[in-house]
DRENDO-1510 file (C-alpha; in Angstrom, 1 decimal, always signed):
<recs>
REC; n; res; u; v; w
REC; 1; UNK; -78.2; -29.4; +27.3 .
REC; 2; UNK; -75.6; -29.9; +24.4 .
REC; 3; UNK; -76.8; -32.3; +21.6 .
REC; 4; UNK; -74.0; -33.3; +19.5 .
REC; 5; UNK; -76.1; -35.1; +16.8 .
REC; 6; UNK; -75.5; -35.9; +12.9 .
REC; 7; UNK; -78.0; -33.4; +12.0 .
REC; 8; UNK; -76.9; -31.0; +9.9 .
REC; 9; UNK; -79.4; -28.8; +8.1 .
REC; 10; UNK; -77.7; -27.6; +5.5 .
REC; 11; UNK; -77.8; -31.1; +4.2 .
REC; 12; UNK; -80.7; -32.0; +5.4 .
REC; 13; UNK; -83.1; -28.9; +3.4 .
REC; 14; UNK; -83.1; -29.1; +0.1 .
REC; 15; UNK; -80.4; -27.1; -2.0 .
REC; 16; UNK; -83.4; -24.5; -3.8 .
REC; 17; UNK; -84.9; -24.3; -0.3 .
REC; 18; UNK; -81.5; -23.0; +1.6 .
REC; 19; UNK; -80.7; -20.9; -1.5 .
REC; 20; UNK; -84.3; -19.1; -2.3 .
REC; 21; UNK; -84.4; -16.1; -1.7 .
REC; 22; UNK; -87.7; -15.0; -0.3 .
REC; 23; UNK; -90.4; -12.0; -1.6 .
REC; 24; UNK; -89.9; -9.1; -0.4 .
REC; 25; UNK; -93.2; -7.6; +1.1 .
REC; 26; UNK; -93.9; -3.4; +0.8 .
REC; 27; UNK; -94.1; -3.5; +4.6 .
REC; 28; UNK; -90.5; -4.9; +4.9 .
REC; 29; UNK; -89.1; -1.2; +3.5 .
REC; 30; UNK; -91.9; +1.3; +5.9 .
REC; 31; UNK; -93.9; -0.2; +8.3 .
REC; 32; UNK; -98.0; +1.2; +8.3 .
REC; 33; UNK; -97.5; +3.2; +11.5 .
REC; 34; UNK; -100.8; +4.6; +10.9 .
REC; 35; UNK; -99.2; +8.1; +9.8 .
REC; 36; UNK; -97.6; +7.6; +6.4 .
REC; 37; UNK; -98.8; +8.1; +3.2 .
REC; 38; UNK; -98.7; +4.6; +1.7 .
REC; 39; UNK; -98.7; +4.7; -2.4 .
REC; 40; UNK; -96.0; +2.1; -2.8 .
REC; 41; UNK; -98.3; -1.4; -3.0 .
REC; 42; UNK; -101.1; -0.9; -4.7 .
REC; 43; UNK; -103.5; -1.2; -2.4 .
REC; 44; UNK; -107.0; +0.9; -2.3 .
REC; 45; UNK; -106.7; +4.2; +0.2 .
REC; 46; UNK; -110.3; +4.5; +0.4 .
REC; 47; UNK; -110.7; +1.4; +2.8 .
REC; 48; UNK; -112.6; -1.8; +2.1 .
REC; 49; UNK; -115.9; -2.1; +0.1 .
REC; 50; UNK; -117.9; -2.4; +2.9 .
REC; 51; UNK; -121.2; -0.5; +3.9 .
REC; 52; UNK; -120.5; -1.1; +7.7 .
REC; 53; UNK; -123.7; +0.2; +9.0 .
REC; 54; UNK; -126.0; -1.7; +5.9 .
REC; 55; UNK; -124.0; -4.5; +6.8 .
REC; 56; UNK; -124.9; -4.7; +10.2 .
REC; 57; UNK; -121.2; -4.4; +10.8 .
REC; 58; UNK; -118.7; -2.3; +13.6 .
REC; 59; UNK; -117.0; +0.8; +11.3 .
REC; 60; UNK; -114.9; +0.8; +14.2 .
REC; 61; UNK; -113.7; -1.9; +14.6 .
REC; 62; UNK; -113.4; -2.5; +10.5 .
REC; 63; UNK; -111.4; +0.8; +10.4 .
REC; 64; UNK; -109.4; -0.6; +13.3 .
REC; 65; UNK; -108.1; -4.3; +11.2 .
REC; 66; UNK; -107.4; -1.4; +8.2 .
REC; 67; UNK; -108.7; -4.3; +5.6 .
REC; 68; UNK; -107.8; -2.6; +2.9 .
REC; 69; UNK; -103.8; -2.7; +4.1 .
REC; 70; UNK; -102.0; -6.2; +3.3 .
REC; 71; UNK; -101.3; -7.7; +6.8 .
REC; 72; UNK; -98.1; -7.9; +8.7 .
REC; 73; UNK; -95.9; -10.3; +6.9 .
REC; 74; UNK; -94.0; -10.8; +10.0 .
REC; 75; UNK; -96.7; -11.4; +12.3 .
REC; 76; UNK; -94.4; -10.5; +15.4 .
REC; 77; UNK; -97.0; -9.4; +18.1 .
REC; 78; UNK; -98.5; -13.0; +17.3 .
REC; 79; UNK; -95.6; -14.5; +17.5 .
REC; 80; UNK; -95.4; -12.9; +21.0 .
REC; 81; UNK; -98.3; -14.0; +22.4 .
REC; 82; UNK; -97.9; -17.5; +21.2 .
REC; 83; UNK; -94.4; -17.5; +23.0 .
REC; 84; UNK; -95.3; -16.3; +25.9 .
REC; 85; UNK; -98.5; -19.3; +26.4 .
REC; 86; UNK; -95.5; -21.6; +26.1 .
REC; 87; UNK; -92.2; -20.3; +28.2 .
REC; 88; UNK; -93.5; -22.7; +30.9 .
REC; 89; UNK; -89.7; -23.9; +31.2 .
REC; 90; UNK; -91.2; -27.6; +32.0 .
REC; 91; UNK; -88.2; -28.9; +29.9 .
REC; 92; UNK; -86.0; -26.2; +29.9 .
REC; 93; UNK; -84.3; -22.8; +31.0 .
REC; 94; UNK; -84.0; -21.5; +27.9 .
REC; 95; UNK; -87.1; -19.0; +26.5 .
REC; 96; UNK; -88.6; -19.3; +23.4 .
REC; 97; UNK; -88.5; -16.0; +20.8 .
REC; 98; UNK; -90.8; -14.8; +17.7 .
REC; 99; UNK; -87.4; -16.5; +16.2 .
REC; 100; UNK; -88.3; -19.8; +17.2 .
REC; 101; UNK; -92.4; -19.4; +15.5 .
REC; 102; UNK; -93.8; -19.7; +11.7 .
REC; 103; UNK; -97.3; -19.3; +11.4 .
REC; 104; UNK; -99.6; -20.8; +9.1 .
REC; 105; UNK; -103.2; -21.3; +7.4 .
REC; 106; UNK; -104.0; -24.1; +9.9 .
REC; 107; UNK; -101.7; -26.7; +10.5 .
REC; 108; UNK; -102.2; -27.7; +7.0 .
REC; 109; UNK; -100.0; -25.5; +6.0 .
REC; 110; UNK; -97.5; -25.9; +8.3 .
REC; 111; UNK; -97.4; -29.8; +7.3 .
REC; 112; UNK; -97.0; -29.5; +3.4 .
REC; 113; UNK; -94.5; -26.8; +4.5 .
REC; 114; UNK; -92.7; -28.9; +5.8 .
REC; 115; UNK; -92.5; -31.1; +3.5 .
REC; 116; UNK; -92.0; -28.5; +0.6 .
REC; 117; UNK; -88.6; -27.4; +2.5 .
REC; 118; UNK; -87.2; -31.1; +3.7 .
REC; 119; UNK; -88.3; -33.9; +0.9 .
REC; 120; UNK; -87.5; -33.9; -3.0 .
REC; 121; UNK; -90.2; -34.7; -5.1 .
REC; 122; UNK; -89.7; -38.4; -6.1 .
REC; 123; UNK; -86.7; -38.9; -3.7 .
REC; 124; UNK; -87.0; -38.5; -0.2 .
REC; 125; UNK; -89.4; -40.1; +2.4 .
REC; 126; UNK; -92.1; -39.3; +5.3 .
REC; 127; UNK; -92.2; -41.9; +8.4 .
REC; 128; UNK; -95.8; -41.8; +9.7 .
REC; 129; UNK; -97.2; -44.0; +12.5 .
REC; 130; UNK; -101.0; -45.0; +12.1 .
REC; 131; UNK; -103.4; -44.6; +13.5 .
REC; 132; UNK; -102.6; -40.9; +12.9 .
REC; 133; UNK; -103.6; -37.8; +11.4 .
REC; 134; UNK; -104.7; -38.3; +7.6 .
REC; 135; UNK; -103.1; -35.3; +6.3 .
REC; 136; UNK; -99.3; -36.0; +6.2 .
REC; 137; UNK; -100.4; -39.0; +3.4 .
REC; 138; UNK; -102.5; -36.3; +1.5 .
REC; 139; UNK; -99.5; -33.8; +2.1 .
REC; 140; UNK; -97.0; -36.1; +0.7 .
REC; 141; UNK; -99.4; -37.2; -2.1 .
REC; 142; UNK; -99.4; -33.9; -3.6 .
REC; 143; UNK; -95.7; -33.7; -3.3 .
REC; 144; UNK; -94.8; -36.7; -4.4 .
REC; 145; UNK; -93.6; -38.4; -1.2 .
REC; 146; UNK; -93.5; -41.8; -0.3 .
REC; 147; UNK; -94.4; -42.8; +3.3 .
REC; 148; UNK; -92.7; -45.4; +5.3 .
REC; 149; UNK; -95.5; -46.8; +8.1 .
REC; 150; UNK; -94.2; -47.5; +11.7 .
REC; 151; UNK; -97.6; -48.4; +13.4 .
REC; 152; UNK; -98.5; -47.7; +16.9 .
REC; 153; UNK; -98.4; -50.2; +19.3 .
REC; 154; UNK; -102.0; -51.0; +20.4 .
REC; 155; UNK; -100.6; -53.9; +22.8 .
REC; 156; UNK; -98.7; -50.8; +25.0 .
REC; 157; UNK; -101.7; -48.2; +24.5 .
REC; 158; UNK; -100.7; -46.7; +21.1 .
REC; 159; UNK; -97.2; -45.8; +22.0 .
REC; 160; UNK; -94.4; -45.1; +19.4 .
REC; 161; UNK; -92.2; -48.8; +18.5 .
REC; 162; UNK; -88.7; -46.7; +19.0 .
REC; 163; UNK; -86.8; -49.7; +17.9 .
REC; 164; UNK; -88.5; -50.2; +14.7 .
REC; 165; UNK; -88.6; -46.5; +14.1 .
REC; 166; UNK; -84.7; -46.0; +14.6 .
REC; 167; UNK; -83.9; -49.5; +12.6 .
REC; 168; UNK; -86.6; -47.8; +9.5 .
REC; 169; UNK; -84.3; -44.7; +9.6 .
REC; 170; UNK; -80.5; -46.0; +10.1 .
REC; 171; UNK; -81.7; -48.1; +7.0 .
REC; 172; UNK; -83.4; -45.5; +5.1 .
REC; 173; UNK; -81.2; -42.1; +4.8 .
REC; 174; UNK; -84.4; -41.2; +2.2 .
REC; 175; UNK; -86.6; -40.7; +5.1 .
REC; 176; UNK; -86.7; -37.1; +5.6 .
REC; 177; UNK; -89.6; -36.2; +8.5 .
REC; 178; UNK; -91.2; -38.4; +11.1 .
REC; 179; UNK; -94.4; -37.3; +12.0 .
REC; 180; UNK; -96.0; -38.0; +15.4 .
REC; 181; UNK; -98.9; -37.2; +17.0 .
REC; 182; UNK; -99.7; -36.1; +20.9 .
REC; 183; UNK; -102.4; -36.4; +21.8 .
REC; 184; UNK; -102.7; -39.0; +19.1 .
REC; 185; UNK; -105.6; -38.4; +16.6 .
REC; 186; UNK; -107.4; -40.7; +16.6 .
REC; 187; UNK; -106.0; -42.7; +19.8 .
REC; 188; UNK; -106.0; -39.3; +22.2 .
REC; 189; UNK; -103.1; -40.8; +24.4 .
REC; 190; UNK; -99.9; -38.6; +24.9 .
REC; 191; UNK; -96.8; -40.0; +23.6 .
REC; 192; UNK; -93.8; -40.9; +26.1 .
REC; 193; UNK; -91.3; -37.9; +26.4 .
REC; 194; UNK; -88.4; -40.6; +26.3 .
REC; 195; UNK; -89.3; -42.0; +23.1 .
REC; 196; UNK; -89.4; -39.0; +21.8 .
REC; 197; UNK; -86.2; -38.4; +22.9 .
REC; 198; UNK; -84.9; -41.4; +22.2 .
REC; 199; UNK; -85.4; -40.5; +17.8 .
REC; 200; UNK; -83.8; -36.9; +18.7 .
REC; 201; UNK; -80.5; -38.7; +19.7 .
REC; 202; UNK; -80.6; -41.0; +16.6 .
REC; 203; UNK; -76.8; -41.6; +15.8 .
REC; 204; UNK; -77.0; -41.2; +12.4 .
REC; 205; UNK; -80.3; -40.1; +10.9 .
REC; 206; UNK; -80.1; -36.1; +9.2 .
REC; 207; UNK; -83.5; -35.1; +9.5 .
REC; 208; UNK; -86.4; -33.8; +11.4 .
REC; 209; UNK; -89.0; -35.2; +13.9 .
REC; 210; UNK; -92.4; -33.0; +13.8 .
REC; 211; UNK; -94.2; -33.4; +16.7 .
REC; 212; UNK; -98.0; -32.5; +16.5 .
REC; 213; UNK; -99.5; -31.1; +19.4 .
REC; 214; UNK; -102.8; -30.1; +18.1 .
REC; 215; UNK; -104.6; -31.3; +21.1 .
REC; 216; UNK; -102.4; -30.6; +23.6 .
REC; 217; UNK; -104.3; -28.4; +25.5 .
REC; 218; UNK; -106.3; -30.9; +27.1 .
REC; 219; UNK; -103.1; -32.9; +28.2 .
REC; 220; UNK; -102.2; -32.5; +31.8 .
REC; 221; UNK; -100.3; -29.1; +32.1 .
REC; 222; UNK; -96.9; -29.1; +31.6 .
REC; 223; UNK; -97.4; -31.8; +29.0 .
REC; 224; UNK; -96.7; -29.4; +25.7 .
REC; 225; UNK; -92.5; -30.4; +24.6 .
REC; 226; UNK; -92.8; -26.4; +22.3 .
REC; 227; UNK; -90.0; -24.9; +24.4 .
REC; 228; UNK; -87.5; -27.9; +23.9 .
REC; 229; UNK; -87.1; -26.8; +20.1 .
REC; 230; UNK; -84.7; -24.3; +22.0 .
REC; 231; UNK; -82.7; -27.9; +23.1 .
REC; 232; UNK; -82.7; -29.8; +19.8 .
REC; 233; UNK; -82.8; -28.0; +15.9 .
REC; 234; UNK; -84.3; -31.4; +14.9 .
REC; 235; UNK; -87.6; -31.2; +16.3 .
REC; 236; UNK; -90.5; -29.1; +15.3 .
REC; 237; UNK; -93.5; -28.5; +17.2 .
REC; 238; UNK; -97.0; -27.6; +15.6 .
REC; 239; UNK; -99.8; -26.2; +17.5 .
REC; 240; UNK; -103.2; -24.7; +16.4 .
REC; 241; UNK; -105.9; -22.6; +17.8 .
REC; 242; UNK; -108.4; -24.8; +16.1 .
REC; 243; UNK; -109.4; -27.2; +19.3 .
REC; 244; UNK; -108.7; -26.1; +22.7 .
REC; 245; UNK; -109.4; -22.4; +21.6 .
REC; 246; UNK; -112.0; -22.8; +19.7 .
REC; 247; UNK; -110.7; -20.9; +16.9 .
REC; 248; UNK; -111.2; -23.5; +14.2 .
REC; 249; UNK; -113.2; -20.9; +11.7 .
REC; 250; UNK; -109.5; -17.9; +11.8 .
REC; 251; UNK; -107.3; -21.1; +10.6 .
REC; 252; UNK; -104.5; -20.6; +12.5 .
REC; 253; UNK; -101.6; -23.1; +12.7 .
REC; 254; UNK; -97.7; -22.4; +14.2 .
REC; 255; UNK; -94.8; -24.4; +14.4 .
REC; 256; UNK; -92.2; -24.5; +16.8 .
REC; 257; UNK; -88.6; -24.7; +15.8 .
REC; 258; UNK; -85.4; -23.7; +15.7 .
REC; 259; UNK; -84.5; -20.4; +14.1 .
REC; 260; UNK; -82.7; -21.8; +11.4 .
REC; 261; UNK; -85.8; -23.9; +10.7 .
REC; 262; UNK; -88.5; -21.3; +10.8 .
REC; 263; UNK; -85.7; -19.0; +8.9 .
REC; 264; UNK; -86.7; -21.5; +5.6 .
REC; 265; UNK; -90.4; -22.2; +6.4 .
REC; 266; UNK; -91.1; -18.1; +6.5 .
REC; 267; UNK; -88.7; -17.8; +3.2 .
REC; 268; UNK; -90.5; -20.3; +1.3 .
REC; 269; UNK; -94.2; -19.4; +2.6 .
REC; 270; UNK; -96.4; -17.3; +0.9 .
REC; 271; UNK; -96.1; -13.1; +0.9 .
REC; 272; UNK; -99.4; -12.4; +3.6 .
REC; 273; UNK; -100.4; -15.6; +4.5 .
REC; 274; UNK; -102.2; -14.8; +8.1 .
REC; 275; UNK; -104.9; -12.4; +7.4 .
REC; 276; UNK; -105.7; -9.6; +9.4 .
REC; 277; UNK; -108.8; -11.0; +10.8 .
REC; 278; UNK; -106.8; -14.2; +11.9 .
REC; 279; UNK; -103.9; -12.1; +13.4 .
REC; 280; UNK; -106.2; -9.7; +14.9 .
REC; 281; UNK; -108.5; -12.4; +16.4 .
REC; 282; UNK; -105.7; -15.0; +17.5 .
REC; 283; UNK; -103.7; -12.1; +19.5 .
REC; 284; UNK; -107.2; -11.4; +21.6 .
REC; 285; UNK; -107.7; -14.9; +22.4 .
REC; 286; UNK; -104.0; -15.5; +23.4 .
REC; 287; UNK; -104.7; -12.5; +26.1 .
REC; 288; UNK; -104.6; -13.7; +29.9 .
REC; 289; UNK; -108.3; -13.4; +30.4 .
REC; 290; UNK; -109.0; -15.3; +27.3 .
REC; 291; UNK; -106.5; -18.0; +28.2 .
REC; 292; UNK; -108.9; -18.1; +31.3 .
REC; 293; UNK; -111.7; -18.5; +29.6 .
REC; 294; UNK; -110.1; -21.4; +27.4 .
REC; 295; UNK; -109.1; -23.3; +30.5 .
REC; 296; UNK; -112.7; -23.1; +31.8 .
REC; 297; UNK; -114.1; -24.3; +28.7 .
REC; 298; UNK; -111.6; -27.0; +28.8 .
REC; 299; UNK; -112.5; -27.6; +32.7 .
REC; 300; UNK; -116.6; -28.2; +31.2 .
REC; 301; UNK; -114.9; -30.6; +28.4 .
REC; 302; UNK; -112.8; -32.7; +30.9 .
REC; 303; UNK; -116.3; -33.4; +32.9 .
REC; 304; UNK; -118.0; -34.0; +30.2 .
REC; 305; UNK; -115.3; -36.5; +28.9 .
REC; 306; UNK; -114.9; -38.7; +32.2 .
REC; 307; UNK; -119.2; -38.5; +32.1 .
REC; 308; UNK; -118.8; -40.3; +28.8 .
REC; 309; UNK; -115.9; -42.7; +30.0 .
REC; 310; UNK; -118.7; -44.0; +33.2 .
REC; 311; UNK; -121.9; -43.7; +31.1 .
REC; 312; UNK; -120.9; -45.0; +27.7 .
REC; 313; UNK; -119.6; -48.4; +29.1 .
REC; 314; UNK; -123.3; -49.0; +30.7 .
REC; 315; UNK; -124.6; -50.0; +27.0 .
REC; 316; UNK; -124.3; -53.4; +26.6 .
REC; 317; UNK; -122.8; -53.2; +23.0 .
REC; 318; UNK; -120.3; -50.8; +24.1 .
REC; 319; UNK; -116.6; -51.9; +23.7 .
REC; 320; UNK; -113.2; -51.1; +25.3 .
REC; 321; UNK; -112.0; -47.5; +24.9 .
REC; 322; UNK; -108.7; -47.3; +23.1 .
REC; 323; UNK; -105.6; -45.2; +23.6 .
REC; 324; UNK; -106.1; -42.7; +25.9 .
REC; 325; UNK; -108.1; -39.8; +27.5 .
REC; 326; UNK; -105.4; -36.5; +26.7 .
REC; 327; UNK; -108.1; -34.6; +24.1 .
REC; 328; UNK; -111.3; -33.9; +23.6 .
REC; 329; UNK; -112.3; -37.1; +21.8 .
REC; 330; UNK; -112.3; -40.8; +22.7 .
REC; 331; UNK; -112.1; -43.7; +20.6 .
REC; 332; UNK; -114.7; -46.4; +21.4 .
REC; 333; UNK; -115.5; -50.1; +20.0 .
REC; 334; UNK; -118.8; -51.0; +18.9 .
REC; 335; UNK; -120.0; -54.7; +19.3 .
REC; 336; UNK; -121.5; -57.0; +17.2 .
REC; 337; UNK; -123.4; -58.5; +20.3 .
REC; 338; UNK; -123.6; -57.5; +23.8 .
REC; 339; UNK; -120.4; -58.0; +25.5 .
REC; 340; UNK; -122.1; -60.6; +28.0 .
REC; 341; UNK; -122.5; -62.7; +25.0 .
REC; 342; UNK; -119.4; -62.4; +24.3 .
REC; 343; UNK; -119.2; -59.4; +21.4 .
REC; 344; UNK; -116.1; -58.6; +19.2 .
REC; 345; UNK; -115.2; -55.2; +17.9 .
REC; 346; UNK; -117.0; -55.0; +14.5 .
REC; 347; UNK; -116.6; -52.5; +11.4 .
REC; 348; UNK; -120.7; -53.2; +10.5 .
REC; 349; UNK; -121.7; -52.6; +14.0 .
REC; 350; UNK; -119.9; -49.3; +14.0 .
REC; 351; UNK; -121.5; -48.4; +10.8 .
REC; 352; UNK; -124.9; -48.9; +11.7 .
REC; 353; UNK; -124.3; -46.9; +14.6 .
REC; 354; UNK; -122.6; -44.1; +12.5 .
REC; 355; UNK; -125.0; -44.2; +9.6 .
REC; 356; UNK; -128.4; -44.4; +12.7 .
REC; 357; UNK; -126.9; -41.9; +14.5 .
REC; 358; UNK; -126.2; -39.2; +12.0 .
REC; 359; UNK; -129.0; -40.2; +9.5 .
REC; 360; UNK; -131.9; -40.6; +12.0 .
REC; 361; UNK; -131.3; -39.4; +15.6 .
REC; 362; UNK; -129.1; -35.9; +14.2 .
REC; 363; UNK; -125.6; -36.7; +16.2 .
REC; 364; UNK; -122.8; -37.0; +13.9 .
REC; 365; UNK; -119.7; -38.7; +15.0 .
REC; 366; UNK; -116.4; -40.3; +13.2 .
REC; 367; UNK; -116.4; -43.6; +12.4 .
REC; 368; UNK; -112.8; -44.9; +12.4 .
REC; 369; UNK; -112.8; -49.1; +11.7 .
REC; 370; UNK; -110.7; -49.3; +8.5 .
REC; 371; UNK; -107.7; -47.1; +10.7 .
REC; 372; UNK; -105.0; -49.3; +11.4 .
REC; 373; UNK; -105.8; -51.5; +15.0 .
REC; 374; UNK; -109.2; -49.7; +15.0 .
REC; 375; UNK; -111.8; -52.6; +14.1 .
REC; 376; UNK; -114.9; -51.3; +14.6 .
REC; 377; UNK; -114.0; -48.1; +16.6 .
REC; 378; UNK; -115.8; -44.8; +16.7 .
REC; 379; UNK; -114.5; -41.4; +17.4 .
REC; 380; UNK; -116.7; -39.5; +19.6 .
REC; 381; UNK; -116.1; -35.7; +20.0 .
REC; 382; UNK; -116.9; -34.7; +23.5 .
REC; 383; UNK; -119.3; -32.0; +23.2 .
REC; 384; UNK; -121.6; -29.7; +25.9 .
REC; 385; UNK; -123.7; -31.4; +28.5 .
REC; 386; UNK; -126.8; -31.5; +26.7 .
REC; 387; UNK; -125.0; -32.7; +23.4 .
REC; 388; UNK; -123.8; -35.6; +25.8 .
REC; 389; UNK; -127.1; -36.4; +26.9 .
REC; 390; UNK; -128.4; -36.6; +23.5 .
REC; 391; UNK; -125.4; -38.9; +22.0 .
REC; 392; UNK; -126.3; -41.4; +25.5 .
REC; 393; UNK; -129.7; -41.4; +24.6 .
REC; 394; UNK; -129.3; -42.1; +21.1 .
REC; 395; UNK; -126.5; -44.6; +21.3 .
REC; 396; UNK; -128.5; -46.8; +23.7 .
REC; 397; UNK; -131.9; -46.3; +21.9 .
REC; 398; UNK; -130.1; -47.8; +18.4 .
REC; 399; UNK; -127.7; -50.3; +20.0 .
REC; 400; UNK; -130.7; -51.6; +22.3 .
REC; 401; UNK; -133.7; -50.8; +20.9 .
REC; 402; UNK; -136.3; -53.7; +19.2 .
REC; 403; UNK; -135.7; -52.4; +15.8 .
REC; 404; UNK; -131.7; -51.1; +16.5 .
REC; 405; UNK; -128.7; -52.6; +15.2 .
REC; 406; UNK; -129.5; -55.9; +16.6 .
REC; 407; UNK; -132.1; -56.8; +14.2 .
REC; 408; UNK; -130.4; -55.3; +11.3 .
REC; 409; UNK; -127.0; -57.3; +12.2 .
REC; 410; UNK; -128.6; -60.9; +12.5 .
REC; 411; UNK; -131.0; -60.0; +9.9 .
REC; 412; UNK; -129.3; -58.0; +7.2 .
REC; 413; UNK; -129.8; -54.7; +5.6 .
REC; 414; UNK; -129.5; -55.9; +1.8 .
REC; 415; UNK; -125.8; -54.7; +1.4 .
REC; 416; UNK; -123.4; -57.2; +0.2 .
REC; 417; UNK; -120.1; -57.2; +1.6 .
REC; 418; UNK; -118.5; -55.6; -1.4 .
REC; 419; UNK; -121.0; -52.3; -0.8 .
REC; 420; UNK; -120.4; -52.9; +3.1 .
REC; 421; UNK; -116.8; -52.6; +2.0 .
REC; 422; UNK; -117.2; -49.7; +0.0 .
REC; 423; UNK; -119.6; -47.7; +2.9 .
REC; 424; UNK; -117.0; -48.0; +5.2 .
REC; 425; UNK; -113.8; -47.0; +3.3 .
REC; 426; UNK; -115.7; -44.0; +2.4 .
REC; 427; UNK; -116.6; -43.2; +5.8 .
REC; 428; UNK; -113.2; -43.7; +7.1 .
REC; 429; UNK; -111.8; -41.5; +4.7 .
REC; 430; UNK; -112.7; -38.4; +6.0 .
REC; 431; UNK; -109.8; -36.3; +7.0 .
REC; 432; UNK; -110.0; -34.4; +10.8 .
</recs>
């Protein structure tokens, strides 16, 4: 493919950004090759404060992440690995390179990178499309940002509104980075691979569509777009080892992009910012019998999640599920009444249930209502087979039960709708 497109990053980055000129790490001089003599960064030759055997910890395997060494700034074995997971060349010929990678602390810190390198405090803009990922508003928050919203469309399964998205930036040159997420969080639907490329070949807009892809793992295969960054310099892709790996605790985020891209995004990040414990951890898991083992994990979630999709619907306050069934999550309408009484989707309803649920019964979900076109929705992670059992049992016992949410709907549980208002903003506003 040969994209002929008005972006232009040199325009597009901001001036400091293209012009820094980034730390220079010890390791970038004379690499730790295990045989030098290494006085030149201050670090501590007598290894890592750390009574392995009191400790009821492996000296081997602590002398083997050398601790008391800074990490490699570079991260290229990483890098690597993460490439080769992704040079399925679905939607392309072209391979994807350590060039192409910059890794982060979690995707977090791929996000506000992004933003740090693209949008002038003050200035530029952020497009997001809710229901989505609550980060990229805190992210531009602390940057001082302004987000343009494009919703979803609920009427076409939370797809992306193309039209209104290109009319939002040929009228808005301000608008910097579209974010976009698929699987959505929290609508779990993939997004269309047209309408995606339908914003890359924007005729005029200079500037970049990031394309999350935190969940993609439990798309059908094929489904991830990583190696088309090699196809378009206006699109990066970011990915985590949080969900699908199970890797949420070594915070570990990447992003996909061209290398011109990742050129300013590794520049601008800081010195060490993967630790050796991450690195060390993410490069096992990324090996071929551990990318086994992910996939049979992922197998066990996939049953678990179509168990929930027949069982769930057998409770009679149980709504429509929303968006779509790509992750390991669904998003689910509580009631108000049984739906053969004809029962709406309802913010209180799905309160109760959340507040029952965690505060009595010891299952903790997301509840999700005050999300834009998510009235009274719940996010339900889909957990192990007896987890599942317990939310079934649990959900029906409150929503059906003599003294469940039935009573406490028609008969009130002395909130007024002011403190009703305020439970459920509060609940919604947790970030994940």
């Amino acid at each position: 493919m040969n994209h002929t497109r008005p972006f232009r990053l040199e325009t597009c980055a901001r001036p400091n950004i293209l012009s820094l000129q980034p730390y220079r790490c010890a390791r970038d001089d004379y690499k730790d090759d295990g045989t030098n003599i290494l006085l030149d960064a201050n670090e501590n030759a007598h290894g890592p404060s750390l009574d392995g055997e009191a400790s009821n910890l492996d000296g081997a395997e602590l002398d083997r992440l050398r601790l008391n060494r800074y990490p490699d700034p570079h991260q290229t074995e990483l890098k690597h690995q993460l490439c080769k997971l992704r040079n399925l060349h679905t939607h392309t010929t072209k391979d994807l390179g350590p060039e192409h990678l910059f890794v982060g602390v979690g995707s977090d810190e791929v996000i506000d990178a992004l933003l740090r390198c693209f949008c002038t405090p003050g200035r530029d803009k952020i497009l997001t499309c809710p229901p989505t990922y609550g980060m990229y508003a805190v992210s531009a928050q602390v940057n001082d940002v302004e987000i343009v919203k494009v919703p979803l469309d609920p009427a076409q399964g939370f797809q992306l509104q193309t039209e209104a998205i290109t009319a939002a930036l040929s009228s808005d040159p301000s608008i910097k980075l579209v974010y976009v997420t698929s699987p959505g969080n929290p609508t779990a639907n993939l997004l269309s691979k047209l309408d995606i490329q339908k914003l890359l070949e924007h005729p005029t807009w200079n500037g970049v569509l990031v394309l999350d892809e935190a969940y993609i793992d439990f798309a059908p295969d094929g489904a991830s777009l990583a190696e088309w960054v090699t196809e378009w310099p206006n699109l990066v892709v970011m990915q985590t080892l949080s969900k699908a790996f199970g890797l949420a605790g070594i915070r570990l985020g990447a992003a996909f992009a061209s290398p011109e891209v990742t050129r300013l995004l590794n520049n601008l990040k800081a010195p060490y910012n993967i630790s050796s414990p991450t690195s060390a951890l993410a490069i096992v898991a990324l090996q071929p019998n551990n990318v086994a083992v992910m996939r049979a994990n992922r197998a066990k979630i996939m049953e678990q999640r179509q168990r929930l999709l027949h069982e769930l619907p057998k409770i009679s306050r149980i709504g429509r599920f929303l968006g779509g069934t790509d992750s390991n999550f669904l998003l689910v309408e509580i009631l108000d009444k049984p739906r053969a009484h004809g029962g709406r989707p309802s913010n209180e309803s799905a309160m109760a249930l959340y507040e029952g649920l965690a505060e009595t019964r010891g299952v903790v979900v997301r509840f999700r209502g005050k999300e834009m076109n998510c009235e009274g929705c719940l996010r339900v992670t889909v957990g192990t087979s007896k987890e599942v059992d317990r939310l079934l049992t649990e959900t029906r016992s409150i929503l059906e039960g003599e003294k469940g949410i039935g009573s406490r709907i028609v008969n009130g549980d002395g909130r007024t709708k002011e403190e009703e208002e305020v439970k459920e903003q509060n609940a919604n506003g947790v970030i994940a």
